[in-house]
GULUM-983947 format. One record per residue: residue number from 1; residue in three letters; chain; x, y, z of N, C-alpha, C in turn. Coordinates in steps of 0.02 Angstrom, whole numbers, plus 50000, padded with zeros to 5 digits. Example, Ala and Ser with C-alpha at 12.3 -4.5 7.8 and 13.67 -1.06 7.14 Angstrom:
BEGIN
<1, 'ALA', 'A', <50660, 49716, 50390>, <50615, 49775, 50390>, <50660, 49835, 50390>> <2, 'SER', 'A', <50642, 49888, 50354>, <50684, 49947, 50357>, <50645, 50002, 50394>> 
//
This chain:
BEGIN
<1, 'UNK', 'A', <49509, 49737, 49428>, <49526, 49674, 49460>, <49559, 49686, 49527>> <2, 'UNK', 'A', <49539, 49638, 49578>, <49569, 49644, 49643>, <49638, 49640, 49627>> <3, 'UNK', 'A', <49657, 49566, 49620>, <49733, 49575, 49593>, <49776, 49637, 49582>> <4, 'UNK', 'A', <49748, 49671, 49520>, <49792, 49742, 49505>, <49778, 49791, 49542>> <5, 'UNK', 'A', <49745, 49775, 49603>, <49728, 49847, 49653>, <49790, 49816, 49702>> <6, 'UNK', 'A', <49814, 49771, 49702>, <49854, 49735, 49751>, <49940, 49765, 49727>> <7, 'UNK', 'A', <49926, 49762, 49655>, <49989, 49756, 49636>, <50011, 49824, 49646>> <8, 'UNK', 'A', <49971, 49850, 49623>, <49981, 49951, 49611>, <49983, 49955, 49677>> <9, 'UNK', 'A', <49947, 49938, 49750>, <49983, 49952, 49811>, <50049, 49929, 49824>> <10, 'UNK', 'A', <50072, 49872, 49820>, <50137, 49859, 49821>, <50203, 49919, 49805>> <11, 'UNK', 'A', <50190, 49937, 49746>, <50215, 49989, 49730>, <50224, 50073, 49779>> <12, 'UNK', 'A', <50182, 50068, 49848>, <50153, 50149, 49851>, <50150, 50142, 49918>> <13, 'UNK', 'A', <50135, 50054, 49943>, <50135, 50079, 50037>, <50165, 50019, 50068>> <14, 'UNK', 'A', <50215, 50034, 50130>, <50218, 49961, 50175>, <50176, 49909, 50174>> <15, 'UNK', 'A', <50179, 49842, 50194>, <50143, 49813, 50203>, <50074, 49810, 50240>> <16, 'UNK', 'A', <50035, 49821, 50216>, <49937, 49823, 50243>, <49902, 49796, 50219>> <17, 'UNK', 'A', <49867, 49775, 50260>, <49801, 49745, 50227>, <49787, 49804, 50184>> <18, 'UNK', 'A', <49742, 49774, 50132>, <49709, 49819, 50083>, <49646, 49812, 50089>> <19, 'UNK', 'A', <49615, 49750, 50102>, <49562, 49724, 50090>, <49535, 49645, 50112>> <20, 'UNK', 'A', <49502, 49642, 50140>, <49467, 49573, 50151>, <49389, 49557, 50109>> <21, 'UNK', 'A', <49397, 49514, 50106>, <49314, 49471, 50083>, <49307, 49412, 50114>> <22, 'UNK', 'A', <49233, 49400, 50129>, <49196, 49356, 50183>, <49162, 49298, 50157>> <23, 'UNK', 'A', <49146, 49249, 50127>, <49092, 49209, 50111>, <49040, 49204, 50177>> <24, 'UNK', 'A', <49009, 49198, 50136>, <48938, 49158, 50187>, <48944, 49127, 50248>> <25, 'UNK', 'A', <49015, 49086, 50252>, <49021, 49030, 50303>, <49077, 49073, 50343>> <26, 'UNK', 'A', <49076, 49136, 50334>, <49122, 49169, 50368>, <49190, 49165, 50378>> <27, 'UNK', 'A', <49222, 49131, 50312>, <49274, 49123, 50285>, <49319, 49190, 50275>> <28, 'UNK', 'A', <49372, 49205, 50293>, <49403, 49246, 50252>, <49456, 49278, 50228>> <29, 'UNK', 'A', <49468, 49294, 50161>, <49522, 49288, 50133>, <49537, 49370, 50122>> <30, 'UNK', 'A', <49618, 49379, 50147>, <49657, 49455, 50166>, <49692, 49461, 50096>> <31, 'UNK', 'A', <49684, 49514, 50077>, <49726, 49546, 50030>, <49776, 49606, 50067>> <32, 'UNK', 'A', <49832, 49582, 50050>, <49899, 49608, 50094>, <49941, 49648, 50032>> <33, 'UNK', 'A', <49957, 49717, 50039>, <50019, 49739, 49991>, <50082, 49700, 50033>> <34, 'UNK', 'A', <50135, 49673, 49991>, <50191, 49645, 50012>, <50259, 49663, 50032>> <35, 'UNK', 'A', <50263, 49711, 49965>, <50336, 49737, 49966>, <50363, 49787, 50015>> <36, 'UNK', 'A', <50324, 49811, 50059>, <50348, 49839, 50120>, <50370, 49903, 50098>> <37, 'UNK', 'A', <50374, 49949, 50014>, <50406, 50009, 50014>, <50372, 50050, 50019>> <38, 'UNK', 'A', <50361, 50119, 50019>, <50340, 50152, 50039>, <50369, 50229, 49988>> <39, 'UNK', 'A', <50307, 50271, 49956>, <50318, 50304, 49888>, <50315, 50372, 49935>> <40, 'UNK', 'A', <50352, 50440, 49921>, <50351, 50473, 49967>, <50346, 50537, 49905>> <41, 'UNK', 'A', <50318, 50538, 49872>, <50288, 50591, 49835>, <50214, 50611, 49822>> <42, 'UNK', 'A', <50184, 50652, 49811>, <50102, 50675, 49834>, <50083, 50623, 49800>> <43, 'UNK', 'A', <50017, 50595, 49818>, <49969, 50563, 49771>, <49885, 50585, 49790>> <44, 'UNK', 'A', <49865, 50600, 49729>, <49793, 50597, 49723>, <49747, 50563, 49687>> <45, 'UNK', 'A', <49704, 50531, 49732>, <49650, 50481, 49686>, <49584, 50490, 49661>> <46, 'UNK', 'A', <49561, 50527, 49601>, <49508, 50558, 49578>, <49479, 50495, 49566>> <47, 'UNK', 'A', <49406, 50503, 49601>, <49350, 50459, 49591>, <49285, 50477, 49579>> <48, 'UNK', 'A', <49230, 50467, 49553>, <49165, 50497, 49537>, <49095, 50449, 49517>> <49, 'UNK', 'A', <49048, 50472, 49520>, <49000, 50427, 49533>, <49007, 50370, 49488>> <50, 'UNK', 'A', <49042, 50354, 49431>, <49064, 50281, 49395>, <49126, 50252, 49411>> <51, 'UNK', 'A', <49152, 50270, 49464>, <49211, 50238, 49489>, <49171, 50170, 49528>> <52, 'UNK', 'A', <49207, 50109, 49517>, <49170, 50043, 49563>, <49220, 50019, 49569>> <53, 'UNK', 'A', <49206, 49963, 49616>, <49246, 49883, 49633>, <49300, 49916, 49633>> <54, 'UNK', 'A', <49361, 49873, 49610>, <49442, 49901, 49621>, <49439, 49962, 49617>> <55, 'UNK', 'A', <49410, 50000, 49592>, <49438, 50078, 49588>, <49421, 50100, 49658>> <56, 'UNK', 'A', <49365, 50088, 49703>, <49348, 50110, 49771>, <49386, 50072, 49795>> <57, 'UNK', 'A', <49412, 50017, 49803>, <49456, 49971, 49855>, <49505, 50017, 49852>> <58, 'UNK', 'A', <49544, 50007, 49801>, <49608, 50085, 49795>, <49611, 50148, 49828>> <59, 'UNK', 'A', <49548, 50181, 49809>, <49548, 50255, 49852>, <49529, 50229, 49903>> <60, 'UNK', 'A', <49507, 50193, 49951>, <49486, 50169, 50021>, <49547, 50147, 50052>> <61, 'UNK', 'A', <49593, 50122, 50010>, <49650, 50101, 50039>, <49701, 50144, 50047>> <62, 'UNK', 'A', <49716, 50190, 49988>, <49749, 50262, 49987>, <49716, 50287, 50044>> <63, 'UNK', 'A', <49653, 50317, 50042>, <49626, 50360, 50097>, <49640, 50319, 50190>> <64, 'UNK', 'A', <49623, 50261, 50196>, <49633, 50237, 50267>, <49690, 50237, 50293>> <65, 'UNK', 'A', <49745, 50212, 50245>, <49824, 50220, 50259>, <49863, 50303, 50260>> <66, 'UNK', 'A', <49803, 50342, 50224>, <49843, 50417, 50244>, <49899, 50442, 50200>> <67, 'UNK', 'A', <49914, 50394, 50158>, <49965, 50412, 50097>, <49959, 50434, 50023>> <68, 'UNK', 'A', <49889, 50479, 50030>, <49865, 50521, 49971>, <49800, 50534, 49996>> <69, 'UNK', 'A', <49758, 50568, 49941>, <49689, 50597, 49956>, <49652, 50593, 49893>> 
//
């Protein structure tokens, strides 16, 4: 679920976008982590060819922000 990819960032990075989605009419709605803290111990995000949906939003968001691998 998007939601719990939101929440588990909250936990791990400043505030960032995580994620957007677009409708058709070019609408669109930002998914923001909120809590502004920031987790300062290693993290790694193992993913593999059955990882989907929230689980790639997560490592895409870990990986773009630079605060694990």
């Amino acid at each position: 679920l998007l939601t719990a990819v939101c929440d588990i960032f909250n936990n791990i990075a400043p505030e960032k976008l995580i994620v957007y989605t677009e409708d058709k009419n070019g609408e669109k709605e930002e998914y923001l982590s909120g809590k502004g803290t920031n987790m300062d111990v290693p993290l790694a995000v193992l993913v593999n060819g059955n990882s989907a949906s929230a689980a790639e939003i997560f490592a895409g968001a870990v990986q773009d922000y630079g605060i694990g691998t």
